[in-house]
FIDRENSE-597637 format. One line per field, with one value per residue (C-alpha): residue in three letters; z, y, x. Coordinates in steps of 0.05 Angstrom, whole numbers. Example, Ala and Ser with C-alpha at 12.3 -4.5 7.8 and 13.67 -1.06 7.14 Angstrom:
BEGIN
rest = [ALA, SER]
w = [156, 143]
v = [-90, -21]
u = [246, 273]
This chain:
BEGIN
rest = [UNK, UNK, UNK, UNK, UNK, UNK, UNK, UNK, UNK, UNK, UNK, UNK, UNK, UNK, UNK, UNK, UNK, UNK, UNK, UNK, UNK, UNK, UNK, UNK, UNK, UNK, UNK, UNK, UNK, UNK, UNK, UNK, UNK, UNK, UNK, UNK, UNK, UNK, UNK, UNK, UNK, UNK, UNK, UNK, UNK, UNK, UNK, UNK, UNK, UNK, UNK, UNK, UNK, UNK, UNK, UNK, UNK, UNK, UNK, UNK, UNK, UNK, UNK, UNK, UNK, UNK, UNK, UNK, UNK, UNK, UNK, UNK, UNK, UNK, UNK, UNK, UNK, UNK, UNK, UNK, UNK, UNK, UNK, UNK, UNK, UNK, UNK, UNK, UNK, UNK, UNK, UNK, UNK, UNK, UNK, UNK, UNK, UNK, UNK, UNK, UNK, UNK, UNK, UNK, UNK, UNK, UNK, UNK, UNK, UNK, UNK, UNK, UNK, UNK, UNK, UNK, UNK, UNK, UNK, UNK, UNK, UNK, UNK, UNK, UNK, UNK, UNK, UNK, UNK, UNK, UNK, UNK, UNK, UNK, UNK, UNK, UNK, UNK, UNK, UNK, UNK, UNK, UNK, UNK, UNK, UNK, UNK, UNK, UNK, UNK, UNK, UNK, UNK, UNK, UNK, UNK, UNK, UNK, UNK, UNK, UNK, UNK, UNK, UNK, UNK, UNK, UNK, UNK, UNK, UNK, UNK, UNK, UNK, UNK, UNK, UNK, UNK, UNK, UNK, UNK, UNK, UNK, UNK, UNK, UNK, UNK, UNK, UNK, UNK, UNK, UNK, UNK, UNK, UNK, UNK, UNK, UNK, UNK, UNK, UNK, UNK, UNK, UNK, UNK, UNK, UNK, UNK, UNK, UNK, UNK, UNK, UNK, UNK, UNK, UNK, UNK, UNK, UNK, UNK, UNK, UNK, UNK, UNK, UNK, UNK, UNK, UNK, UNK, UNK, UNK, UNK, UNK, UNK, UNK, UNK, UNK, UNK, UNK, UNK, UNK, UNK, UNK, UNK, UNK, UNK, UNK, UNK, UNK, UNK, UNK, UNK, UNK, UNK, UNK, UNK, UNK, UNK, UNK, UNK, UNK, UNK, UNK, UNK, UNK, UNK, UNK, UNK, UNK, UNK, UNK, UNK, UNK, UNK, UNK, UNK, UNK, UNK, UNK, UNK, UNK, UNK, UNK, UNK, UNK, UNK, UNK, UNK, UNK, UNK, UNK, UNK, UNK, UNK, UNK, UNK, UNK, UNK, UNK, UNK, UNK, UNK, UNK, UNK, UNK, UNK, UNK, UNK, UNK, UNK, UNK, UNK, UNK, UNK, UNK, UNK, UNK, UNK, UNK, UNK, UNK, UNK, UNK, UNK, UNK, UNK, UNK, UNK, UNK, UNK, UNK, UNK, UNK, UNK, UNK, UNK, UNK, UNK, UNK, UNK, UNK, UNK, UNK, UNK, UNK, UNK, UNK, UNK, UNK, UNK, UNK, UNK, UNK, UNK, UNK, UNK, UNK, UNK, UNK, UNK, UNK, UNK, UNK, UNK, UNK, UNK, UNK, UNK, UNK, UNK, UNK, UNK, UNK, UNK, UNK, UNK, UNK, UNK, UNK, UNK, UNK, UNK, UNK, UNK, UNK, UNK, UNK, UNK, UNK, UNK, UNK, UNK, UNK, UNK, UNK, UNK, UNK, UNK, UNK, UNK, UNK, UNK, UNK, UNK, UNK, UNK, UNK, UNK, UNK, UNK, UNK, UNK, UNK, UNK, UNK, UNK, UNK, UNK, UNK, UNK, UNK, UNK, UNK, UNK, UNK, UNK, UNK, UNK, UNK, UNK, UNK, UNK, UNK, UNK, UNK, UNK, UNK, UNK, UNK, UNK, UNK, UNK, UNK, UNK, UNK, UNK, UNK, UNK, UNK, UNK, UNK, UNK, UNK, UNK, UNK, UNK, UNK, UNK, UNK, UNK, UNK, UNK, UNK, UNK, UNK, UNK, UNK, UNK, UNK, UNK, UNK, UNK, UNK, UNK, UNK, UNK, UNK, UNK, UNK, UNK, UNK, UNK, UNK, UNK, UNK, UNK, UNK, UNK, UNK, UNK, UNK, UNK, UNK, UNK, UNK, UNK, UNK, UNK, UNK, UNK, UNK, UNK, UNK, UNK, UNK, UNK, UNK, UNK, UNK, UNK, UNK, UNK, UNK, UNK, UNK, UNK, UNK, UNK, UNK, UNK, UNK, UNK, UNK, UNK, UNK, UNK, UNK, UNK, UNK, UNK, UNK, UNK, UNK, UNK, UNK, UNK, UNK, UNK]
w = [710, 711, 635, 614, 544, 519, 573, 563, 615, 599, 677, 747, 766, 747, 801, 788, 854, 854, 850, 793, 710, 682, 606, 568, 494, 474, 520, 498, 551, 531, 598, 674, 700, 703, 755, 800, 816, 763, 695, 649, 576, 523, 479, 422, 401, 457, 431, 474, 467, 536, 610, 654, 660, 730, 780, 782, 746, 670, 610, 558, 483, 446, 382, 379, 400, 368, 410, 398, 442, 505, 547, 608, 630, 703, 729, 696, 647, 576, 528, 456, 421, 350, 314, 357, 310, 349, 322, 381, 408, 461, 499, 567, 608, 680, 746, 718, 668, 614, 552, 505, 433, 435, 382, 319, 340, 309, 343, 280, 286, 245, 282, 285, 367, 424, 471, 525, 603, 640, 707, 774, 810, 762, 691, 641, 597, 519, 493, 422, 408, 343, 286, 308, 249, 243, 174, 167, 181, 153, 146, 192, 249, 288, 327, 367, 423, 479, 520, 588, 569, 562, 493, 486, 419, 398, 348, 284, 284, 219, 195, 141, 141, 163, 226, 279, 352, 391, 462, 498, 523, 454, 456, 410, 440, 374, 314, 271, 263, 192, 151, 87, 73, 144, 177, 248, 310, 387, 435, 460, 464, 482, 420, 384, 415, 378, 427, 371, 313, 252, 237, 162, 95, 80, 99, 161, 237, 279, 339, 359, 341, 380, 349, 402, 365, 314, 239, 210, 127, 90, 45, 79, 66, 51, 10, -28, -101, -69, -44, -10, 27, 105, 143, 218, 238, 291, 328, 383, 364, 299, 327, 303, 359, 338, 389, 380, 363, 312, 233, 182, 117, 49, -14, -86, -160, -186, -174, -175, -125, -121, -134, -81, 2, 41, 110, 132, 197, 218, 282, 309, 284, 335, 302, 319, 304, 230, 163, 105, 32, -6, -98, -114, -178, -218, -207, -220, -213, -236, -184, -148, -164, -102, -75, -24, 34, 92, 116, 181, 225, 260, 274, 321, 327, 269, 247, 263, 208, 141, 95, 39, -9, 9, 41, 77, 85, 144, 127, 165, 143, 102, 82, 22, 2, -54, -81, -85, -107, -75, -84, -94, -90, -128, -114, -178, -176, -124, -74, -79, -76, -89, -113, -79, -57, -14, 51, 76, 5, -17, -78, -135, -117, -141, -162, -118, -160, -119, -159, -140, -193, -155, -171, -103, -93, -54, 22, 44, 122, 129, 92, 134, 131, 185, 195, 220, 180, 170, 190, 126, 79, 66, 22, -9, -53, -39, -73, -51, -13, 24, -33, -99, -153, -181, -236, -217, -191, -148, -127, -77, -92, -34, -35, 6, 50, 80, 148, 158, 113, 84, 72, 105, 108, 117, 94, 71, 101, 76, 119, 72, 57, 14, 20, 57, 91, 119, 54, 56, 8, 23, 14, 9, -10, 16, 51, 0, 4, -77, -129, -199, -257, -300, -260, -301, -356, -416, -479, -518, -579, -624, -680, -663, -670, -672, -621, -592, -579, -508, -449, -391, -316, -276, -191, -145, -76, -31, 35, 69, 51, -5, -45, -77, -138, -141, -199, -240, -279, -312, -290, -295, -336, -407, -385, -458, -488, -444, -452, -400, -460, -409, -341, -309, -246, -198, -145, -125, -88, -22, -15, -92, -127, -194, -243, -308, -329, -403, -432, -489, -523, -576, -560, -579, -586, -600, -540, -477, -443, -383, -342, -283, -266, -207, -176, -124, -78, -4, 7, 61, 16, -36, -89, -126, -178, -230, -271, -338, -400, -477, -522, -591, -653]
v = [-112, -45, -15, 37, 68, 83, 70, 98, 87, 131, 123, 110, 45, 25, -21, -65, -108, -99, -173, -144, -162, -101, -78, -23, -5, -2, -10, 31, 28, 56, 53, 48, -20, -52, -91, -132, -188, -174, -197, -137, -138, -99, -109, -67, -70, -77, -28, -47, -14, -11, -17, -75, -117, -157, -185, -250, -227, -236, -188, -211, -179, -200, -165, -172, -134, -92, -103, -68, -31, -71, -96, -125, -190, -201, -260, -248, -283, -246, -281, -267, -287, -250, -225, -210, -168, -172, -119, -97, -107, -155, -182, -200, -249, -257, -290, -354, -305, -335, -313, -351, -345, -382, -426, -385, -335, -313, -280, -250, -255, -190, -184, -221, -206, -254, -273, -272, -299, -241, -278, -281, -346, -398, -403, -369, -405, -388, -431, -434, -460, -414, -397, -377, -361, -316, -276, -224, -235, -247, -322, -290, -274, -310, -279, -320, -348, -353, -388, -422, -395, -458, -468, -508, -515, -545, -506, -484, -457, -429, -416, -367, -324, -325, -370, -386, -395, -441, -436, -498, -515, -532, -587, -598, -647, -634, -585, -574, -543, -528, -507, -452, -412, -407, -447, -465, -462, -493, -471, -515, -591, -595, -625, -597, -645, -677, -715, -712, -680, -668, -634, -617, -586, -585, -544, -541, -550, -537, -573, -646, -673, -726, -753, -798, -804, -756, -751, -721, -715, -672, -652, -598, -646, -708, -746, -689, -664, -629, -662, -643, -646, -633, -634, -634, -605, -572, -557, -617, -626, -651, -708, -744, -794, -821, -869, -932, -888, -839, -838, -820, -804, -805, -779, -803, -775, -801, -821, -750, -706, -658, -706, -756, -734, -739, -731, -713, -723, -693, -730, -805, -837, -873, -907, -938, -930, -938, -910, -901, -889, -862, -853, -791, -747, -818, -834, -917, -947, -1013, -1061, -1064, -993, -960, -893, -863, -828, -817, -807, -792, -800, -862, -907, -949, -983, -999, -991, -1039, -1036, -1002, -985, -992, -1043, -1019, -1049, -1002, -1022, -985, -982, -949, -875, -885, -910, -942, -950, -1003, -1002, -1078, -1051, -1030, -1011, -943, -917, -856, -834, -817, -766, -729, -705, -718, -664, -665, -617, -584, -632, -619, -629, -701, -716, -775, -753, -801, -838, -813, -872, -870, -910, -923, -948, -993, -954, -983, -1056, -1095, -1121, -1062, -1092, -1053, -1059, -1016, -971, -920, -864, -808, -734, -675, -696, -774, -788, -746, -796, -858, -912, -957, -1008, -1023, -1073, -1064, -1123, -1128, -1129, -1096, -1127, -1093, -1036, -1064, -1016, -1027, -984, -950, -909, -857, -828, -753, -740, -677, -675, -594, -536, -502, -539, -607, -652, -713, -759, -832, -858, -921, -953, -998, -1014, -967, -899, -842, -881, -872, -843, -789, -777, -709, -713, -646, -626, -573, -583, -530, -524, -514, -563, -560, -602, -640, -660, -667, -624, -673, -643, -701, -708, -635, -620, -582, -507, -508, -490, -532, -521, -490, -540, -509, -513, -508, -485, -501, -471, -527, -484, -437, -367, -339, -342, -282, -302, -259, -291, -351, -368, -431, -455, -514, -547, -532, -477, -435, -497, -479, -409, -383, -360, -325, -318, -315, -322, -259, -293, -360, -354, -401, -467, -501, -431, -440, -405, -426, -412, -431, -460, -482, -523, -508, -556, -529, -599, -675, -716, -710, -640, -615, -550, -529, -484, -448, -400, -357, -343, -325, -393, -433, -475, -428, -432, -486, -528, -570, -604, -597, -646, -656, -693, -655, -692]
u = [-992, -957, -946, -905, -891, -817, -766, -697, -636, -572, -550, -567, -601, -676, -698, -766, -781, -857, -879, -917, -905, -877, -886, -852, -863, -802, -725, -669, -609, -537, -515, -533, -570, -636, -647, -689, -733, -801, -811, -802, -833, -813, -864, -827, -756, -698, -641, -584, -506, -483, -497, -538, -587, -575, -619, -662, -708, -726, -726, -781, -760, -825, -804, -731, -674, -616, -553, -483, -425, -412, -473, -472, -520, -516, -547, -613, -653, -659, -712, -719, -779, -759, -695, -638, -589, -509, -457, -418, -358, -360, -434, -411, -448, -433, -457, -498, -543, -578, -603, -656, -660, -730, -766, -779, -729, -665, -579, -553, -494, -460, -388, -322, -333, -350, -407, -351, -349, -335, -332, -375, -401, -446, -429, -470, -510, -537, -599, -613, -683, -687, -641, -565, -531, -466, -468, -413, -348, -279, -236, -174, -227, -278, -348, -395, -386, -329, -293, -333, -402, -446, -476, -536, -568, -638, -656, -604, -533, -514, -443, -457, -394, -324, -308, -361, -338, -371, -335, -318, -376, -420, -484, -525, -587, -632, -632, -577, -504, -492, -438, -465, -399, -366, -326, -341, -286, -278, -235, -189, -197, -263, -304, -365, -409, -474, -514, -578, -601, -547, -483, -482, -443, -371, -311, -266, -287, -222, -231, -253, -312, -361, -420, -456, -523, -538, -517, -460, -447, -403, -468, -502, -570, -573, -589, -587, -553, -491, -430, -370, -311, -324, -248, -239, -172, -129, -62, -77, -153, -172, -201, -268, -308, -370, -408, -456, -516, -485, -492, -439, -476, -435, -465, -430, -446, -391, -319, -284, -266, -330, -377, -367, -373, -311, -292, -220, -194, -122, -124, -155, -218, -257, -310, -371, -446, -477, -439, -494, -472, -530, -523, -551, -569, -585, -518, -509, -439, -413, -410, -360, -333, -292, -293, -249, -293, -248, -178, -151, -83, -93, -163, -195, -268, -311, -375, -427, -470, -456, -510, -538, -506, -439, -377, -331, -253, -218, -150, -81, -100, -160, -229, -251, -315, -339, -407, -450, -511, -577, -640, -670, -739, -787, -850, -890, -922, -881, -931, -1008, -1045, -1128, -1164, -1216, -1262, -1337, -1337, -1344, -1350, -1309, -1259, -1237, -1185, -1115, -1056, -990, -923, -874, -813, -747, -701, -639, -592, -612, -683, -716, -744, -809, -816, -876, -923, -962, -1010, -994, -993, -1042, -1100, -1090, -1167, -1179, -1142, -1138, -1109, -1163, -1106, -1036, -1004, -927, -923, -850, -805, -794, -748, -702, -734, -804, -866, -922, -982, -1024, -1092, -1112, -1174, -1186, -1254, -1246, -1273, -1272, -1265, -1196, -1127, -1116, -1056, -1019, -966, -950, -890, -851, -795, -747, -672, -665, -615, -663, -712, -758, -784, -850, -896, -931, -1013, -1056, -1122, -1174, -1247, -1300, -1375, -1357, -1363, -1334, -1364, -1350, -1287, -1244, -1253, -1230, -1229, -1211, -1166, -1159, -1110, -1042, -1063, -1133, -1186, -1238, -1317, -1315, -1339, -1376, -1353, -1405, -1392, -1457, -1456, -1477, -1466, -1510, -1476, -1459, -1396, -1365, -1311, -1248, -1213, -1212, -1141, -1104, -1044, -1011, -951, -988, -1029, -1020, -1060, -1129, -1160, -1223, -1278, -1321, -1330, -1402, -1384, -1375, -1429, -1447, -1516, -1519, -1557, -1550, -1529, -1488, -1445, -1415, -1342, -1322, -1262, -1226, -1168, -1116, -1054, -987, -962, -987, -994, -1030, -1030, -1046, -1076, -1114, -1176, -1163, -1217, -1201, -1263, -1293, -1301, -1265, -1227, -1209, -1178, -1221, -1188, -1215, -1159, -1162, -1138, -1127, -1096, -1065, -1059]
């Protein structure tokens, strides 16, 4: 490898054919050209306002780049692996270049101004496996990018401010294009096309629009507690396609405009593929109530399937949607997370309710355990069976045996009928060489306002080094109820070393209440909690 600190090109030509890899500190070019066949890294910032980069080789920007003026990419490949900041007036691509805006990476967007063809043999290409997201800009003008430049997105496309341009030559094979304040623009007839992933959140996308197997839904997540109106429009475009493998999501809160999704089409609807209509925000119709989810200039096709507990009449110029009741499913609590728990060390089991809070008898196809640290989990009782009536419960108890030190994960998926599936239940908990006791810390019942005798917590050291404690604090949802007395612990010696930590009660209120110990220390699988309970009378 051949380094080199700052490089700075103002004219002339900088030729690098070694065969070697090349690395610069930092690149700051305001005109002339770089060139050639080697791999250059800038392992700094790439400050870019004008001149060339051409050749076959490839420019590596491993900490981002700040591009204005009028640059020039000739045939070369240009990789960014951080935040690419754009507020020029035109980035010209020429002569089949290509420029990658990798995974974790982000093309900030900060212009009404184009990534524009400028011409040459091979047509230039821009892949987005990051975050593309345009976030200044005014309604009257669009930045992003032009005409007959290839745009191939895997990653996120954000439409944060004014209009978005996305050429001609838009596909999105995974990721997401989403709409958060901007409106999004083609050129031309050719659609904004969605071979996978989703196309989300309301406002206007002038253009045509083909969905061959991804989801698209007005709500810019769904199912989620926003709705909105998402319309697809334009002198000779305006159309909407979606194919046998594409999703149309609806989300209703209620029967007026604003609280139900809607999708306007100013051309033809071709339909095909699967519409889902998902209740959200606790939202529960009367049977048989209608909602009106679509409209468009003419239609053809229909959906083959149409879920869940919904019927879905196509009329001349519209959609109507009318609501038969289905089923609808909670986790309780919402995530499970352990606490600390010694190393290969089963815990006590924790109790999963899963709930069918819907009007149709809830059909479970599958309940599974999954995720990076599945082998570390496991569900000892399940007693969901393959159907739920409607308002009944049934549930699982998991158990947590971690298997190494530090935070460890995984996740309990169920596939039903119900609006959202498949539905996942997040599981955490972290390996320790700690142990807190007792576990729990039960304090019993105590009168409102006055302060229990103090229990002792007691943390043993059952590795071989020793622990140094940093802090030790409450939290939880009734944290002012618990109060630490004294703290004794500032050291826990290896190999069966202990300290005590004392606490007490005074509930605020009658009923059950509810904290957490939480000690921060050198230990792998810091913090250590111990959960802590009460009941006031």
């Amino acid at each position: 490898m051949t380094a080199t600190g700052p490089l700075t090109i103002t004219s002339g030509t900088l030729n690098f054919s070694t065969g070697k890899k090349i690395s610069a500190t930092t690149l700051t070019q305001s005109a002339g050209t770089l060139t050639g066949t080697d791999t250059v890294t800038i392992t700094g910032v790439l400050t870019w306002s004008g001149g060339t980069e051409s050749g076959t080789g490839v420019t590596d920007a491993n900490d981002g780049m700040t591009i204005s003026g009028e640059p020039f990419l000739d045939t070369r490949t240009l990789n960014n692996k951080k935040t690419a900041t754009w507020t020029g007036i035109e980035f010209l691509m020429l002569n089949g270049s290509i420029f990658n805006n990798l995974t974790g990476a982000i093309w900030n967007h900060e212009a009404d101004s184009q990534i524009a063809f400028d011409g040459g043999t091979g047509t230039p290409t821009f892949n987005n496996a990051g975050t593309f997201e345009k976030t200044l800009g005014t309604a009257s003008n669009g930045g992003g990018v032009g005409s007959s430049i290839v745009f191939k997105n895997s990653g996120t496309v954000i439409a944060k401010s004014g209009i978005l341009l996305l050429g001609s030559a838009y596909t999105q094979t995974k990721g997401s294009t989403l709409l958060e304040g901007g409106t999004i623009s083609m050129s031309g007839t050719s659609p904004l096309g969605e071979e996978a992933g989703s196309v989300l959140g309301s406002g206007t996308i002038t253009g045509n629009v083909t969905n061959t197997a991804g989801v698209l839904s007005p709500s810019l997540s769904s199912p989620k507690v926003t709705t909105g109106t998402l319309a697809i429009s334009g002198s000779g475009a305006g159309n909407f396609t979606q194919g046998s493998g594409g999703t149309l999501v609806f989300d209703i809160a209620g029967t007026t405009a604003g609280k139900l999704d809607a999708l306007n089409v100013s051309g033809s609807a071709s339909l095909a593929g699967t519409a889902v209509l998902c209740l959200i925000n606790g939202y529960k119709p009367s049977l048989g109530t209608m909602f009106p989810v679509m409209s468009y200039a003419s239609e053809s096709g229909t959906f083959s399937s149409v879920q869940f507990g919904w019927s879905l009449s196509l009329g001349a110029t519209s959609a109507v949607a009318t609501y038969n009741g289905a089923p609808s499913d909670t986790f309780s609590p919402a995530t499970l997370a352990f606490p600390s728990q010694l190393l290969s060390t089963p815990s006590a089991p924790i109790t999963e309710t899963f709930t069918n809070a819907g009007q149709a008898v809830l059909t479970i196809s599958s309940i599974t355990l999954g995720g990076t640290n599945s082998t570390d989990f496991s569900i000892t009782s399940n007693n969901c069976g393959t159907s739920l009536a409607i308002g009944a419960k049934c549930m699982m108890t998991v158990t947590f045996t971690p298997s190494a030190l530090g935070k460890r994960s995984a996740t309990i998926t169920v596939i039903d009928d119900a609006c959202g599936s498949p539905h996942v239940l997040a599981l955490t908990g972290s390996g320790t060489e700690i142990t807190m006791s007792p576990s729990p810390v039960n304090f019993g019942t105590q009168t409102v306002g006055t302060t229990s005798a103090a229990m002792m917590v007691t943390l043993t050291n059952h590795g071989t080094t020793a622990v140094t404690v940093k802090a030790a604090t409450i939290t939880g949802t009734d944290k002012g109820d618990f109060k630490i007395q004294s703290n004794g612990c500032t050291s826990i010696a290896a190999s069966g070393g202990t300290c005590t930590i004392s606490v007490t009660f005074t509930p605020a209120k009658s009923g059950s209440r509810t904290g957490t110990l939480s000690v921060t220390d050198s230990d792998k699988g810091s913090p250590q909690t111990d959960a802590l309970e009460g009941t006031g009378s």
